[in-house]
C-alpha positions as CSV (number, residue, x, y, z in Angstrom):
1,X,-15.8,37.0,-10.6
2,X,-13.2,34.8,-8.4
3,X,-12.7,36.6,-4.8
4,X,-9.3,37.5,-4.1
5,X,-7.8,35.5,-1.4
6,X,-4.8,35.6,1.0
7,X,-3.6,32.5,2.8
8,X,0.0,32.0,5.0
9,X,1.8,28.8,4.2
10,X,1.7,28.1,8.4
11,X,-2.2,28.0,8.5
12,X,-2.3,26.0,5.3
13,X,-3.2,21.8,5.8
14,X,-0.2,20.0,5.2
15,X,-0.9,16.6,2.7
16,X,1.2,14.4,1.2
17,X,1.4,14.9,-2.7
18,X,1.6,11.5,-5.0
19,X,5.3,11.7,-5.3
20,X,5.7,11.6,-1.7
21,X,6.7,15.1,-0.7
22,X,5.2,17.4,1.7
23,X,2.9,19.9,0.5
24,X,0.8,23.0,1.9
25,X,-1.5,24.1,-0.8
26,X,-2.0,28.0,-1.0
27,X,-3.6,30.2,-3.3
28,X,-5.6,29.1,-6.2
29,X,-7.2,31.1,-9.1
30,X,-10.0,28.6,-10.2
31,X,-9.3,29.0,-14.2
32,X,-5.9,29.4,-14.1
33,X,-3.6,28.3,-11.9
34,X,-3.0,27.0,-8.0
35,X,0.4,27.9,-6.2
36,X,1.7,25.7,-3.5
37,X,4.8,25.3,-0.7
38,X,6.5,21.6,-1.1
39,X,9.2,20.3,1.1
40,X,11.6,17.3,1.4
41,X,13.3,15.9,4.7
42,X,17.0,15.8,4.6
43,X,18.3,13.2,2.1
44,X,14.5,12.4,1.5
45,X,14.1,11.3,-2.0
46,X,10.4,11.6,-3.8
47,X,9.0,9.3,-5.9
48,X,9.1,9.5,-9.7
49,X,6.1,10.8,-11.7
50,X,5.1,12.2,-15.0
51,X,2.1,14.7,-14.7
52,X,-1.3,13.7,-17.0
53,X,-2.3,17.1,-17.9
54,X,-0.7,20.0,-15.0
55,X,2.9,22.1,-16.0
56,X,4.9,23.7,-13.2
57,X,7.1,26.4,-12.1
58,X,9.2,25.6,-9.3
59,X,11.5,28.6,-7.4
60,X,13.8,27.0,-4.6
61,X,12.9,28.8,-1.5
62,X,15.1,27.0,1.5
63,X,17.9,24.1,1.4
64,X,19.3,22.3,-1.4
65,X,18.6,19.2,-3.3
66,X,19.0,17.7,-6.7
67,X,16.1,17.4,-9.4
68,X,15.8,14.7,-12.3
69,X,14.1,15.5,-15.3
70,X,13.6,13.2,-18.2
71,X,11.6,14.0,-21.9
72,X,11.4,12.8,-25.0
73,X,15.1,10.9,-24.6
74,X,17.1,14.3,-22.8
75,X,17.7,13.2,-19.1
76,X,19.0,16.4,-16.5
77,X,20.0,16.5,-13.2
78,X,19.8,20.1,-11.7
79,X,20.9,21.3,-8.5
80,X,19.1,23.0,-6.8
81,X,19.4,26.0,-4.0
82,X,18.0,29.0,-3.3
83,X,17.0,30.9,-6.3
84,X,17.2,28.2,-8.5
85,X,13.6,28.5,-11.0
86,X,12.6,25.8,-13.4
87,X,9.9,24.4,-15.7
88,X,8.4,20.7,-16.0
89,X,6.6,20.8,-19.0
90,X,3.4,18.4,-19.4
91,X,5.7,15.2,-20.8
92,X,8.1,15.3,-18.2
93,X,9.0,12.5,-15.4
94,X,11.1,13.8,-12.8
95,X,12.4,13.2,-9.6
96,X,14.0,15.1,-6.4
97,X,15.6,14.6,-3.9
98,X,16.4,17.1,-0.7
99,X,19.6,18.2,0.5
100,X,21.2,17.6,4.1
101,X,19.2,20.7,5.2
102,X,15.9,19.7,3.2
103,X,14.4,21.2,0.5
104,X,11.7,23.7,-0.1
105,X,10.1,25.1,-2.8
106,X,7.2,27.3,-4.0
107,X,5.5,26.4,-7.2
108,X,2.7,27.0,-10.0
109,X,0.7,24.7,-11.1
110,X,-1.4,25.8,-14.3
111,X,-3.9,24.5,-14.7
112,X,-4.7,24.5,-10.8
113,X,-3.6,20.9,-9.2
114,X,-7.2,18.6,-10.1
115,X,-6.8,17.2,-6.5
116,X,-7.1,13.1,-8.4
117,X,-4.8,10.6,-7.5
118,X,-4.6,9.7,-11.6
119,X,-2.8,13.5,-12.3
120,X,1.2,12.0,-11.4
121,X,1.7,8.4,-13.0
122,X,4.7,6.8,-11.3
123,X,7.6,6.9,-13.6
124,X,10.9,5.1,-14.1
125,X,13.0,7.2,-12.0
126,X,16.7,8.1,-11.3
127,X,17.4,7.2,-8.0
């Protein structure tokens, strides 16, 4: 049996994920899934990756910002702002960048992030 656990994204360890932004792990449910807080600097724009085997849900939390999203020939740009929830399937490159006030959002990760620099390739990217 996994313990439950409760964390606060302020008490989290703040690390620098592959694609450059800033990210406070949180919760994690060993089997399943892990759920972090990522964040961009105003205008900051993160580097473009596809992941090797990890899908996300993202929910915008705070600021604004633009995400690209390429697969299998379909390109997207989405803007984001509070509210906004979205999917990168396993297959995806994408790329984000934050808005004048940043950009933060909360996301799942199934299966839980494996914590190996191999898991986000750099991509081609947008901009």
């Amino acid at each position: 049996m996994t313990p439950f656990t409760t964390t606060h994204v302020a008490d989290s360890a703040e690390v620098t994920a592959p694609d450059g932004s800033t990210v406070r792990p949180l919760c994690t449910l060993p089997a399943v899934a892990s759920f972090a807080h990522f964040a961009l600097a105003p205008g900051q724009v993160s580097r473009a990756v596809e992941h090797a085997t990890v899908e996300e849900i993202w929910y915008v939390v705070g600021g604004s910002g633009r995400l690209w999203r390429g697969q299998d020939g379909r390109e997207e740009i989405t803007e984001l702002r509070p509210g906004t929830c979205l999917t990168i399937p396993l297959g995806t490159a994408f790329q984000f960048r934050g808005g004048p006030a940043g950009l933060q959002v909360v996301a799942v990760t199934a299966p839980p992030w494996p914590g190996t620099g191999e898991e986000a390739a750099p991509v081609p990217g947008h901009w």
